[in-house]
C-alpha positions in Angstrom: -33.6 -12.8 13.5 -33.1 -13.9 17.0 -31.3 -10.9 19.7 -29.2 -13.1 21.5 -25.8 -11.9 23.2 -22.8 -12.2 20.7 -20.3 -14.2 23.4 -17.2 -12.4 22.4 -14.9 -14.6 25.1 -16.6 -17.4 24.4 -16.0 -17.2 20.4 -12.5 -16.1 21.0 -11.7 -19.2 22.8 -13.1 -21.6 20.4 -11.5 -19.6 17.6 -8.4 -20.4 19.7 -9.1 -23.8 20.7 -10.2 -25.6 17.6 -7.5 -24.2 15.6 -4.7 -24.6 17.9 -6.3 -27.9 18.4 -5.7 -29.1 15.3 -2.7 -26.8 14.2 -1.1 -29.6 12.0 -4.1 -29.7 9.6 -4.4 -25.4 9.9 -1.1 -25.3 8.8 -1.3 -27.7 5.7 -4.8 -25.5 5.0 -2.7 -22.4 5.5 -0.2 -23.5 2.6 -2.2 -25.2 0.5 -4.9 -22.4 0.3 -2.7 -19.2 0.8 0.3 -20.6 -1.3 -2.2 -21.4 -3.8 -3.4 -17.8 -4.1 0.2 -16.3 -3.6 1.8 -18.7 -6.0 -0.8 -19.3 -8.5 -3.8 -16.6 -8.5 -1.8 -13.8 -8.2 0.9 -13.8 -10.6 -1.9 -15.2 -13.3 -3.9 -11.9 -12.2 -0.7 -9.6 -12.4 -0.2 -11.4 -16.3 -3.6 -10.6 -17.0 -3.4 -7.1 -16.0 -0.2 -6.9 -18.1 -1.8 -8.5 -21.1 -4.1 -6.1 -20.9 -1.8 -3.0 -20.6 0.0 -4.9 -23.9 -3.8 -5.1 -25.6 -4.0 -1.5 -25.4 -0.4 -0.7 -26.4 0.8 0.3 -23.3 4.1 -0.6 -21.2 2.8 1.2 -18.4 -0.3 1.7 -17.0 -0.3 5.1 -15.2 -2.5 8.0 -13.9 -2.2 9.8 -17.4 -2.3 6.4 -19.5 -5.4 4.4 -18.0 -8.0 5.9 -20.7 -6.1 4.5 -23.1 -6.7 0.7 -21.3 -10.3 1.5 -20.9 -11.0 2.7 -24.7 -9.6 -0.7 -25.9 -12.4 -3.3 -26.2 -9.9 -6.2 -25.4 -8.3 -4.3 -22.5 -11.5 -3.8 -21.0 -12.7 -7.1 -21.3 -9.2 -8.9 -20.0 -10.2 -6.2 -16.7 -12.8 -7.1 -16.2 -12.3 -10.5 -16.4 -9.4 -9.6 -14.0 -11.5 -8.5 -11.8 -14.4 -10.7 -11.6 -11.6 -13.7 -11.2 -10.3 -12.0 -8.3 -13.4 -11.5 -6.7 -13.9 -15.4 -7.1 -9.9 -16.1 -5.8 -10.7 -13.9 -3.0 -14.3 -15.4 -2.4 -13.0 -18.7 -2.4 -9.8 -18.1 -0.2 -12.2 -16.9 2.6 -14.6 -20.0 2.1 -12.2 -22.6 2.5 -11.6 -21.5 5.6 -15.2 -20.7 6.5 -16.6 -24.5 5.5 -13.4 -25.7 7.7 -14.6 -23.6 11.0 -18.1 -24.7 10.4 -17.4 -28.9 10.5 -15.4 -28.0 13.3 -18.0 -26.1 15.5 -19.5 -29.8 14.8 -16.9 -31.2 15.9 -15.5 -32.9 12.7 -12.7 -32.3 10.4 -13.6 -32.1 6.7 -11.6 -33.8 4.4 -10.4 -32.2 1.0 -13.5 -33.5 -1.1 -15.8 -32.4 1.5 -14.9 -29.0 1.1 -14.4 -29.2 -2.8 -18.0 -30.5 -2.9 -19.5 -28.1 -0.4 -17.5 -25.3 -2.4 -18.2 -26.7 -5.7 -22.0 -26.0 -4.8 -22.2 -23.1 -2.9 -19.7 -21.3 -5.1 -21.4 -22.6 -8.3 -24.9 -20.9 -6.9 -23.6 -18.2 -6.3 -22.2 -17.8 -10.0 -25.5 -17.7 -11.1 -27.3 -15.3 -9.3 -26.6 -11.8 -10.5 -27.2 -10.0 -7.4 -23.5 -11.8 -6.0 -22.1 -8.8 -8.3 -22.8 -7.0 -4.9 -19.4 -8.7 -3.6 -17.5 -6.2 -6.0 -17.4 -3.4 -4.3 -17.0 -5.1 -0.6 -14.3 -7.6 -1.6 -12.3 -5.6 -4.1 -12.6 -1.8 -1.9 -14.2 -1.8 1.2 -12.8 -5.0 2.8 -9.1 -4.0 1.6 -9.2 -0.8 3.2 -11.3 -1.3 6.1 -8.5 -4.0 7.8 -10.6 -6.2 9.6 -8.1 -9.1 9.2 -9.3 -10.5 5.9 -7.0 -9.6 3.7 -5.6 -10.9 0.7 -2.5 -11.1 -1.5 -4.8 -10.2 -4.2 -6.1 -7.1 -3.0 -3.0 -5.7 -1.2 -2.5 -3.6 -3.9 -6.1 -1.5 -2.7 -5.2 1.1 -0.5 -5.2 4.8 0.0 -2.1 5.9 -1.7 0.1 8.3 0.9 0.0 11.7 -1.7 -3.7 11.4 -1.5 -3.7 11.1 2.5 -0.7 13.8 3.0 -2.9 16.3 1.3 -6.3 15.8 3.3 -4.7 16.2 6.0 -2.9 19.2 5.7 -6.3 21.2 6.5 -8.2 21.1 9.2 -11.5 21.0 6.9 -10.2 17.4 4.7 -8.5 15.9 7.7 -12.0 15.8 8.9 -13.8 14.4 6.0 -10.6 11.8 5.4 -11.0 10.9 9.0 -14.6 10.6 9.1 -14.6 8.5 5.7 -12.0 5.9 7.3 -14.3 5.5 10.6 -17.1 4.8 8.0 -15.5 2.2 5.9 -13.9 0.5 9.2 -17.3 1.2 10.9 -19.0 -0.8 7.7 -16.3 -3.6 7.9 -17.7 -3.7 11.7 -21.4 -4.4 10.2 -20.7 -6.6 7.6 -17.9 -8.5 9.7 -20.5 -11.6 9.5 -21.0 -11.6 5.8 -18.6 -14.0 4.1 -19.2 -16.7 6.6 -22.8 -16.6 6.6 -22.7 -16.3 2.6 -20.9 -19.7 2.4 -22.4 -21.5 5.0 -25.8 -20.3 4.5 -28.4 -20.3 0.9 -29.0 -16.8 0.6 -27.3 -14.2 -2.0 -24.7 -11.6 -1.4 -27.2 -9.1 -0.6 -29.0 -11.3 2.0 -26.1 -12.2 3.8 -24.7 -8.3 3.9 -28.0 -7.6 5.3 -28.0 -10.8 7.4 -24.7 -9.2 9.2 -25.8 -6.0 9.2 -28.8 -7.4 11.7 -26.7 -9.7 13.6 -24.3 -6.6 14.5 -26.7 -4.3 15.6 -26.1 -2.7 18.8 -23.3 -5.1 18.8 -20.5 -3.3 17.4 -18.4 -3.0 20.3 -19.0 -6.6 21.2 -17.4 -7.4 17.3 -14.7 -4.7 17.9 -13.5 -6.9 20.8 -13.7 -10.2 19.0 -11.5 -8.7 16.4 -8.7 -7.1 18.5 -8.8 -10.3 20.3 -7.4 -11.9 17.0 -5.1 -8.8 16.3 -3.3 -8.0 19.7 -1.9 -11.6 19.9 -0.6 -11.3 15.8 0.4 -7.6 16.3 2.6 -9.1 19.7 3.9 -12.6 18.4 4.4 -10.6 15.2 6.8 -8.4 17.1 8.4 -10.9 18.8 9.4 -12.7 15.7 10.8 -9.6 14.6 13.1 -9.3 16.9 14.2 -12.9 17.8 14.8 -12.7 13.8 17.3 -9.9 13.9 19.1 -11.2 17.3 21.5 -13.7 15.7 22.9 -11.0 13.0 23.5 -8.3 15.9 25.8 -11.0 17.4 27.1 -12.4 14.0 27.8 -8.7 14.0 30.2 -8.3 16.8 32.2 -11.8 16.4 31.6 -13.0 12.7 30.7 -9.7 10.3 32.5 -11.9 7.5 29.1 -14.7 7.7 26.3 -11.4 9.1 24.9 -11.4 4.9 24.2 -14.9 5.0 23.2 -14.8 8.8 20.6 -11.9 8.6 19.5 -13.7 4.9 18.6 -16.7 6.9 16.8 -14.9 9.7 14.7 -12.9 6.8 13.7 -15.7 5.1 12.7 -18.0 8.3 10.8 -14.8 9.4 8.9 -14.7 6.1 8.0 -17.9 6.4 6.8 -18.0 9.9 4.8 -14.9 9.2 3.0 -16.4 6.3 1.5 -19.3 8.5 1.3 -17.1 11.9 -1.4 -14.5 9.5 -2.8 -17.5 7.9 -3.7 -18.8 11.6 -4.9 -16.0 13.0 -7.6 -15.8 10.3 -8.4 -19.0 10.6 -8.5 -18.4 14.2 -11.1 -15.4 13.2 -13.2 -16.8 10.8 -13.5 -19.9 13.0 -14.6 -17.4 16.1 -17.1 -15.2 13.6 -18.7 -18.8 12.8 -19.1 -19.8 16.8 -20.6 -16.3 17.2 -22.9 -16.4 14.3 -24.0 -19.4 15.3 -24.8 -18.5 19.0 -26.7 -15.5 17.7 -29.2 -17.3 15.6 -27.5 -16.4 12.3 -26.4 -20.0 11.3 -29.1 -23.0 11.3 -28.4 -25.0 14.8 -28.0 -28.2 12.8 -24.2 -28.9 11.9 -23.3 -30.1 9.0 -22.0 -33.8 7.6 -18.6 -34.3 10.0 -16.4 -37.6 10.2 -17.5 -39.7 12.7 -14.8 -40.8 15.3 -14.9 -44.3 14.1 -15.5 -43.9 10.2 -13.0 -45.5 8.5 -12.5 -42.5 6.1 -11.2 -40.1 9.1 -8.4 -43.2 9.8 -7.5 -41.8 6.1 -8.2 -37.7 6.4 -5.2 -38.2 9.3 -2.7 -40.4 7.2 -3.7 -37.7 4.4 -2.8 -35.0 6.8 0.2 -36.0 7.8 1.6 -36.9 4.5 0.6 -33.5 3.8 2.0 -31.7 6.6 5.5 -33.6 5.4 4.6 -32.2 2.3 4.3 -28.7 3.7 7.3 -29.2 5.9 9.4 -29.9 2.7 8.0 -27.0 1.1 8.2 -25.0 3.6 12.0 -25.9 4.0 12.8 -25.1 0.1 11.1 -21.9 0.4 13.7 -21.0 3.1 16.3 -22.1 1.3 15.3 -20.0 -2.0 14.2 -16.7 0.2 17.7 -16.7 1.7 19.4 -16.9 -1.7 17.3 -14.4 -2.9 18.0 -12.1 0.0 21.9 -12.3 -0.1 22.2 -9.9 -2.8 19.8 -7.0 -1.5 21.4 -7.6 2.2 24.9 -7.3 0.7 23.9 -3.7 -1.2 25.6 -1.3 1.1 23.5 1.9 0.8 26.2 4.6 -0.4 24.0 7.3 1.7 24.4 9.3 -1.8 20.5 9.7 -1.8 19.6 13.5 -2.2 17.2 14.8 0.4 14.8 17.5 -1.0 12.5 19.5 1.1 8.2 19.1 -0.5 7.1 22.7 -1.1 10.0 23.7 0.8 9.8 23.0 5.4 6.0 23.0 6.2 8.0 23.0 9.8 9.3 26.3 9.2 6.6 28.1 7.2 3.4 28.4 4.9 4.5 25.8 2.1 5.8 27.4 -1.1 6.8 30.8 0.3 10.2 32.3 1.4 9.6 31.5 5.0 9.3 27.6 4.2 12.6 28.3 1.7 14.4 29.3 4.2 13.1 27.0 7.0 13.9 23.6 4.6 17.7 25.7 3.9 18.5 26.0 7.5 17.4 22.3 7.5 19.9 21.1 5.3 17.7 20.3 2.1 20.0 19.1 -0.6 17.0 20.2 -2.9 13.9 22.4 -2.6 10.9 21.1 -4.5 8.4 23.8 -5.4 5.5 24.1 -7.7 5.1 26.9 -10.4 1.8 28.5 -12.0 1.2 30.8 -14.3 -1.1 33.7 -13.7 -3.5 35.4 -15.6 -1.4 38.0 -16.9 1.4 35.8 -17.6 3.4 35.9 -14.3 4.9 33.3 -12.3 3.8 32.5 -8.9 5.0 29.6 -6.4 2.1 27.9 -5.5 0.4 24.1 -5.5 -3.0 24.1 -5.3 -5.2 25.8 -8.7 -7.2 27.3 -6.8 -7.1 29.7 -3.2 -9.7 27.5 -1.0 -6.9 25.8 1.2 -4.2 27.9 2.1 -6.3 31.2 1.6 -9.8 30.4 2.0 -10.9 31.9 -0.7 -13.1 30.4 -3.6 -11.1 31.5 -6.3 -8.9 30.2 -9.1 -5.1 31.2 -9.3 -5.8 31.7 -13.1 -8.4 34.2 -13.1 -5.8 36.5 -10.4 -3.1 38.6 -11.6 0.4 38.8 -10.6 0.1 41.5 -8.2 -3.2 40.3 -6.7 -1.8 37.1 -6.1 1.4 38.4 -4.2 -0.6 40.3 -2.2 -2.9 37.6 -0.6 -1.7 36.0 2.6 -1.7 32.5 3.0 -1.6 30.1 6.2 -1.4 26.6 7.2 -3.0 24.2 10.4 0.3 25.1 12.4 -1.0 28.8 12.4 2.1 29.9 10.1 1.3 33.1 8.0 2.9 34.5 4.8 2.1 35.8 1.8 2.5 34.2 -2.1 5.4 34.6 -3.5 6.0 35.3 -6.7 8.4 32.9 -8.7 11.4 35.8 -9.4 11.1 36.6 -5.6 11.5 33.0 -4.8 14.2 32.5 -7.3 16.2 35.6 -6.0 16.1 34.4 -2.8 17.5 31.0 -3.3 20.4 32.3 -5.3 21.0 34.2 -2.1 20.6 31.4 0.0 22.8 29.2 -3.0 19.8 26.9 -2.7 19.0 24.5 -5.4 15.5 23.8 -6.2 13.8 21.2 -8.2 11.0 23.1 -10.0 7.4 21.4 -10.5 5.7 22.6 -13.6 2.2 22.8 -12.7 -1.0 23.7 -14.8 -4.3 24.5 -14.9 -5.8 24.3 -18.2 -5.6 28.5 -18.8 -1.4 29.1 -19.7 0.0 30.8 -22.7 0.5 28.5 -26.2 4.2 28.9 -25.1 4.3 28.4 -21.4 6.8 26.3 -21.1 9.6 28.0 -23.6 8.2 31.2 -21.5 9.0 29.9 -18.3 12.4 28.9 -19.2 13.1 32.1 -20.7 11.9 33.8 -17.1 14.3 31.8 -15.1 17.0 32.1 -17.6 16.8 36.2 -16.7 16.5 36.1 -13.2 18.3 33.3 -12.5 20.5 30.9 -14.6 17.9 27.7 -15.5 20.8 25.1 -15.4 21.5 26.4 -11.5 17.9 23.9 -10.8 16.3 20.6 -12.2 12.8 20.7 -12.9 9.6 18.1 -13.3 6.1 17.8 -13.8 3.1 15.5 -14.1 2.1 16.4 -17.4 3.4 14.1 -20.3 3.7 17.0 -22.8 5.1 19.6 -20.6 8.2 17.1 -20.4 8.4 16.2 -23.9 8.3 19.8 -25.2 10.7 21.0 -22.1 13.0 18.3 -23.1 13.1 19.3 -26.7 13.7 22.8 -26.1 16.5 22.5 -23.7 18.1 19.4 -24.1 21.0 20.5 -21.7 18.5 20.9 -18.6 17.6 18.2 -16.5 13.8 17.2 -16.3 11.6 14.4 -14.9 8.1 13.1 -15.1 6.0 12.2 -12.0 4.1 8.9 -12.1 1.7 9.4 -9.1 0.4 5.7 -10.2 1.8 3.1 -12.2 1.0 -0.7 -13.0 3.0 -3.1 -15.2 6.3 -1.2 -15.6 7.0 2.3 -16.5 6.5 4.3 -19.2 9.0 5.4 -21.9 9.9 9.2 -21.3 12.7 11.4 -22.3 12.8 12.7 -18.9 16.1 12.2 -17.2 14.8 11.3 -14.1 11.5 9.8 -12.9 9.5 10.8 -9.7 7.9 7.7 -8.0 4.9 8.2 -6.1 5.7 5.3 -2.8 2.5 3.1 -4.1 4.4 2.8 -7.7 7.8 2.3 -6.7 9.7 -1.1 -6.5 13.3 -2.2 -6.3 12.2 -4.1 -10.3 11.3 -0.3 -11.4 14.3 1.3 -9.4 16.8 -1.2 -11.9 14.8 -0.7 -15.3 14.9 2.9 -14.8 18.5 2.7 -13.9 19.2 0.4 -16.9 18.1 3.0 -19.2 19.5 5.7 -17.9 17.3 7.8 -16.0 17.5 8.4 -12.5 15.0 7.7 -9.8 13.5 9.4 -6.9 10.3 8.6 -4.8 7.7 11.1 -3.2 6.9 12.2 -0.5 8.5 10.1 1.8 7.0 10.8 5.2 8.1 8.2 8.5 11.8 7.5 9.3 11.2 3.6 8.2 10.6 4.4 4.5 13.3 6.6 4.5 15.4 4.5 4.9 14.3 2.1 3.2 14.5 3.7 0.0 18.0 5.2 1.0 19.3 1.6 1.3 17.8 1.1 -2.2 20.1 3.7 -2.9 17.3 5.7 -4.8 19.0 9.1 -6.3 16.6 11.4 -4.2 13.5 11.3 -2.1 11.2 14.0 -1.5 9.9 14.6 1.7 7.7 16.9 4.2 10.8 16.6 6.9 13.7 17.5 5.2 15.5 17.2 8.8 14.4 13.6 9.6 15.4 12.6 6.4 18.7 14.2 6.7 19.2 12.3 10.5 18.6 9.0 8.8 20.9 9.3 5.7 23.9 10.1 8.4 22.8 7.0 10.0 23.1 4.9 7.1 26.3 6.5 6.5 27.7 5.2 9.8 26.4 1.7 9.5 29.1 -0.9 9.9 27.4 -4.0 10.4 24.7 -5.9 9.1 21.7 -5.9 11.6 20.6 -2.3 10.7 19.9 -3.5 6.8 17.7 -6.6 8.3 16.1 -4.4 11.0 14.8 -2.1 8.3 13.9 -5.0 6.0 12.2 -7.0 9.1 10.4 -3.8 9.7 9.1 -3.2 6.2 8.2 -6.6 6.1 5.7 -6.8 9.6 4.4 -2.8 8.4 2.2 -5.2 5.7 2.5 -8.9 6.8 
């Protein structure tokens, strides 16, 4: 494999220049192959993935529910089918583009059966080489998460979902190995970078062109790191830009026409959506059309270009009156789209958030104290809370303590389970945390006592670890029913059972079941409420929830944005680490008189995952 220099400028600029060059023709391949996916491969993958759920008798499928999907034949086969579709969708969403740099690094412009033939054949290859099941785990995980500026509509969904995240990094031990595994996948995404392109455009398999990049980017990683942020700092700015020039006309509809500010800011949300779709589209044709130039000038790609249109064939007379009745096409549908966005926007933009949203403090105010002890009570109290969440276990002599994790390693450092500790050991071991706050375990009547005195209500988790009493649950009722009245707090848990036999015993208490994951809808429950982990929730599962009765709240709701966010969805609670930042924003939303603040927040959700 030939050494020579990767010319990151030099790629850049032809990255820039071809597309910009021939930005009518990016655009139309922007909509045609992008709307295709988004329109057309998605949904059929999301109805897939339902039919599946269906297969396997299942509404939902959730964290709890998902063995049941994998021990149905059908519903394993539907998956998998799923999956190797979106593999090819994916595959053949980054190709298009690839073939398209490729005639134009010759200096041509392909027309549409050029690249179905050169696709047809590559792709088709491919198929039948066993060894392209190697594309699996890079296209479906490590692309997705490595954000390298390949993404897709189909693979969104594949991320690291924020309860996972928050809790690595809440010692100093996991922050490390979460930190050093994200530096490794993006470090991989680096090495592979090359891969897709030089798969498409080239004769080897998967394997051969993952090890073809991983040769071409030796010693070269910072030379790829710049060709990518050379692509990414112009979106992330114009990106910004839009953002605000899209909010600018409802701050002023604000101040002399609040009567037309829904329709306004609904317009300005929808042209925004719009524009963003094309400007991402660009900017990876931009990429993929610098990665191609590069590979090329390191050896990777034969020197030879492929079949282009000659200036004076007669068939690239047709390719431009084909492209420009297709960018009228585009245009039309582009137009249409506007037009349907901004209807469906008027009725979210119109929803004035109520600011009735209860704020509950996660294992009480990490701010204030050790979570789960009196310190962090009384820290998330002083705060404000509406609510204190905590988390309950039972020890092995019966008792009650306040504590999350099942075993001591985090917050003690020691290598033992809370299970195989009695009461009084337990109480009597201090715990800490990364901001060098030190208490000591509290047991669940001191914790109880003490939020009576502070009139605090708390929302009780009922956790387990695999070693309670037959009657745990009607025993932990019957605890807080002496120390404390049970119907002074509201409890829930992740455990199916726990909320089935809670709710059958007292009926008159208030209980809900936490779905850390959940695809397809949500699963019947007798719980009053349900606890949405941020992955799972959506404004569809907000209003079937609601339609049935049961009430909604979402955990744990870190940054100020998604706050708010879900407070102007007018969710019944959220749970979050900063009780007081929460708190801030709901007043906020309370003194909201206009309509620019509801389309800053949804212009800001919007350009957090273009």
């Amino acid at each position: 494999m030939s050494r020579a220099p990767l010319p990151i400028l030099g790629s850049l600029s032809s990255g820039y220049r071809q597309t910009l060059l021939r930005l009518r023709s990016t655009l139309v391949l922007v909509a045609v192959v992008q709307g295709a996916v988004a329109l057309i491969a998605a949904p059929l993958l999301v109805g897939m993935f339902t039919l599946a759920a269906r297969s396997s008798g299942l509404i939902a499928v959730t964290d709890t529910t998902a063995g049941a999907l994998f021990g149905s034949p059908l519903g394993v086969t539907i998956v998998v089918v799923s999956l190797l579709l979106t593999v090819a969708a994916a595959l053949t969403q980054l190709a298009v583009f690839a073939v398209v740099a490729r005639h134009r690094e010759g200096g041509g412009e392909p027309g549409v059966r050029t690249i179905a033939a050169q696709l047809r054949q590559r792709l088709i290859a491919l198929a039948r080489r066993p060894s392209t099941l190697a594309l699996i785990p890079y296209l479906i995980l490590l692309l997705p998460l490595g954000h390298v500026g390949f993404g897709s509509v189909l693979t969104r969904w594949v991320s690291i979902p924020a309860f996972v995240s928050d809790e690595l990094l809440k010692s100093p031990t996991t922050t490390a190995i979460y930190v050093g595994f994200l530096l490794i996948v993006w470090w991989l995404n680096l090495r592979f970078v090359f891969a897709l392109p030089l798969l498409v455009l080239g004769e080897g398999s998967a394997p051969g062109a993952l090890a073809a990049s991983w040769r071409l980017t030796r010693w070269r990683s910072i030379r790829v790191v710049g060709l990518l942020l050379g692509v990414a700092v112009p979106l992330t700015l114009a990106l910004t830009a839009l953002g605000i020039i899209a909010v600018l006309p409802t701050v002023l509809s604000d101040a002399v026409a609040p009567e037309a500010s829904v329709v306004v800011a609904a317009i300005g949300l929808a042209l925004l959506q719009v524009l963003v779709f094309f400007l991402v589209g660009v900017s990876v044709m931009v990429q993929m059309q610098a990665l191609v130039h590069a590979a090329g000038a390191g050896g990777a790609l034969r020197a030879d270009a492929p079949e282009v249109f000659d200036a004076g064939d007669a068939s690239d007379a047709s390719a431009v009156r084909t492209s420009r009745t297709a960018a009228r096409i585009v245009a039309a549908g582009a137009l249409a789209t506007v037009v349907a966005l901004t209807v469906a926007a008027i009725g979210p933009l119109s929803e004035v958030a109520d600011g009735s949203a209860e704020v509950l403090g996660h294992r009480g105010f990490s701010d204030g104290g050790v979570e789960n002890t009196l310190s962090a009570l009384e820290a998330a109290n002083r705060a404000g809370a509406d609510l204190v969440e905590m988390d309950v276990l039972q020890t092995k002599d019966g008792g009650w303590v306040v504590m999350h994790d099942t075993t001591l390693s985090r917050l003690a450092g020691q290598d033992v389970a809370v299970a195989d500790l009695t009461l009084d050991e337990l109480t009597r071991i201090e715990v800490h945390d990364a901001a060098g706050h030190v208490d000591t375990i509290p047991s669940l009547e001191a914790y109880l006592r003490r939020a009576k005195e502070l009139d605090q209500e708390l929302l009780i988790e009922i956790k387990t670890h695999g070693k309670e009493t037959p009657d745990y649950v009607a025993e932990l009722i019957a605890f807080i029913d002496e120390v404390d009245d049970a119907d002074a707090h509201i409890y829930h848990s992740l455990v199916s059972h726990v909320v089935e036999e809670f709710s059958t015993l007292r009926p008159d208490l208030t209980i809900g079941y936490i779905l850390a994951l959940s695809f397809t809808g949500v699963p019947e429950s007798p719980a009053d409420f349900l606890v949405l982990e941020q992955s799972a929730y959506d404004r569809e599962k907000r209003d079937m929830l609601w339609d049935r009765g049961q009430g909604v709240f979402v955990w744990t709701v870190q940054d100020a944005a998604a706050m708010r966010e879900y407070m102007r969805d007018n969710v019944d609670g959220i749970i979050t680490d900063h009780p007081d930042v929460a708190l801030t924003e709901r007043d906020g939303i309370r003194d909201d008189i206009g309509v620019a603040a509801r389309l800053q927040d949804a212009v800001d959700r919007l350009l957090v995952n273009p």
